[in-house]
LUMRODO-685215 format. One record per residue (C-alpha): residue number from 1; chain; residue in one letter; y, z, x. Coordinates in Angstrom, 3 decimals, padded with zeros to 6 digits. Layout:
// LUMRODO-685215
- NUM; A; A; Y; Z; X
...
This chain:
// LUMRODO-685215
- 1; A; X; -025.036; 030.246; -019.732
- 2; A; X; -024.558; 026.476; -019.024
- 3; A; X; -023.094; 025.594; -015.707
- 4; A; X; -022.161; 022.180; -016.550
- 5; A; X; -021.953; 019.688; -019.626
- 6; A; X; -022.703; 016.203; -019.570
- 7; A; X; -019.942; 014.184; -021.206
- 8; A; X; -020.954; 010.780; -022.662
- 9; A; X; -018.234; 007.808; -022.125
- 10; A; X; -018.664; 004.837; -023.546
- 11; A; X; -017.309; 002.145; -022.093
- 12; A; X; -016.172; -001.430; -023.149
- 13; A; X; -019.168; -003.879; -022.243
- 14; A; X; -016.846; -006.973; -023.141
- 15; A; X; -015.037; -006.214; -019.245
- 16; A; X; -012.095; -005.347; -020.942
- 17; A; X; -011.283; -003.839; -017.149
- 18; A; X; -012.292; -006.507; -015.036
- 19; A; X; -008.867; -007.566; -014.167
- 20; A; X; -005.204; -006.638; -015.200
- 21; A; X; -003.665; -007.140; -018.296
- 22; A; X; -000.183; -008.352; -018.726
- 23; A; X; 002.493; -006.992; -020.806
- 24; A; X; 002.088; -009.047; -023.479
- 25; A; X; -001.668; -009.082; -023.631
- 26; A; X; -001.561; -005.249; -023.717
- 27; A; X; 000.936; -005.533; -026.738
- 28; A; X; -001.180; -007.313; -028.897
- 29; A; X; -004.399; -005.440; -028.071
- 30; A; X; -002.151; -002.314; -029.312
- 31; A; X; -001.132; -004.373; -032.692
- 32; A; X; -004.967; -005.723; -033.194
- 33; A; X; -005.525; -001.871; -033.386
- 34; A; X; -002.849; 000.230; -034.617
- 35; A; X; -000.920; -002.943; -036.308
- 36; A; X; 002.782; -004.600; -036.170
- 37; A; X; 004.375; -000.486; -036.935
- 38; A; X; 002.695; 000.488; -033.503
- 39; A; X; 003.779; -002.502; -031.621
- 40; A; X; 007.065; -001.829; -032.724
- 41; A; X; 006.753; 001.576; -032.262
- 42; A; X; 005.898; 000.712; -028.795
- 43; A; X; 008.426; -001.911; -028.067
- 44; A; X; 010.718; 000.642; -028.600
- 45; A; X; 009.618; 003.027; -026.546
- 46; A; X; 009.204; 000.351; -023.226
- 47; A; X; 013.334; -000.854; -024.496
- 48; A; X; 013.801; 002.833; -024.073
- 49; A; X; 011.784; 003.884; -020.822
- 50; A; X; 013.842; 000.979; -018.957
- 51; A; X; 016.650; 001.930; -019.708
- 52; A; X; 016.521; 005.677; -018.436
- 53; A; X; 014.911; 004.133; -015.434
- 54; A; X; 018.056; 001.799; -014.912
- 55; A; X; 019.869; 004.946; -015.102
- 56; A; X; 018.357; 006.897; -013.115
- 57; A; X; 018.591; 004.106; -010.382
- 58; A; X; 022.335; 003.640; -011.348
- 59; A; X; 022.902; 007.803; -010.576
- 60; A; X; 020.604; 007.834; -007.519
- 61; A; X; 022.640; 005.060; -005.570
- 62; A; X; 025.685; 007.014; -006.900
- 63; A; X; 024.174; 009.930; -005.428
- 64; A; X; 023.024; 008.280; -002.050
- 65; A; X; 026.170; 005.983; -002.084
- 66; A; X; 025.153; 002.218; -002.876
- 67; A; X; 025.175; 001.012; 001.021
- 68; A; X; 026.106; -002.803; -000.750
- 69; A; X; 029.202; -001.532; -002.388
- 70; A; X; 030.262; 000.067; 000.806
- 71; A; X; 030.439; -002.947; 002.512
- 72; A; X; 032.190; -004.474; -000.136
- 73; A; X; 035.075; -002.039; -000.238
- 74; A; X; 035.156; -001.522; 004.000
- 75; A; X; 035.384; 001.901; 005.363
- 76; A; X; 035.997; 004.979; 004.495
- 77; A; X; 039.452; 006.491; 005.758
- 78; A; X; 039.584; 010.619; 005.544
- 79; A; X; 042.433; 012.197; 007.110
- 80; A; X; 042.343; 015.053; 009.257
- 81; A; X; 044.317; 018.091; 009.112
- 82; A; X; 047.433; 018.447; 011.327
């Protein structure tokens, strides 16, 4: 019975992790590996991710009530029951 296994990792002695990448340093490490089909692949998915998080933001100050658009159209006026 073997209580643990050692798992080898290599790891990228150029310091590929010394410091962070930036977005378009990342996509063209991805196309020097899986070529111009994965960047675009890629691409498409970051065009897509944004825009479902603009969404989301857009239906969460919907939610919440978008405290700058308040101001902009003054207060709210309910009317109570007689």
């Amino acid at each position: 019975m073997s209580l643990a296994r050692i798992i080898r990792w290599e790891v990228d002695p150029t310091g590929a992790f010394d410091r962070a990448l930036s977005p378009e340093e990342i996509t063209n490490k991805l196309e020097e590996r899986v070529g111009p089909e994965g960047r675009k692949l890629f691409e498409q998915f970051l065009r897509k991710v944004s825009k479902l998080q603009a969404q989301q933001q857009l239906e969460a100050q919907a939610q919440m009530g978008d405290p700058e658009r308040s101001r902009e159209r003054g207060p709210v006026l309910t009317r109570q029951p007689l």
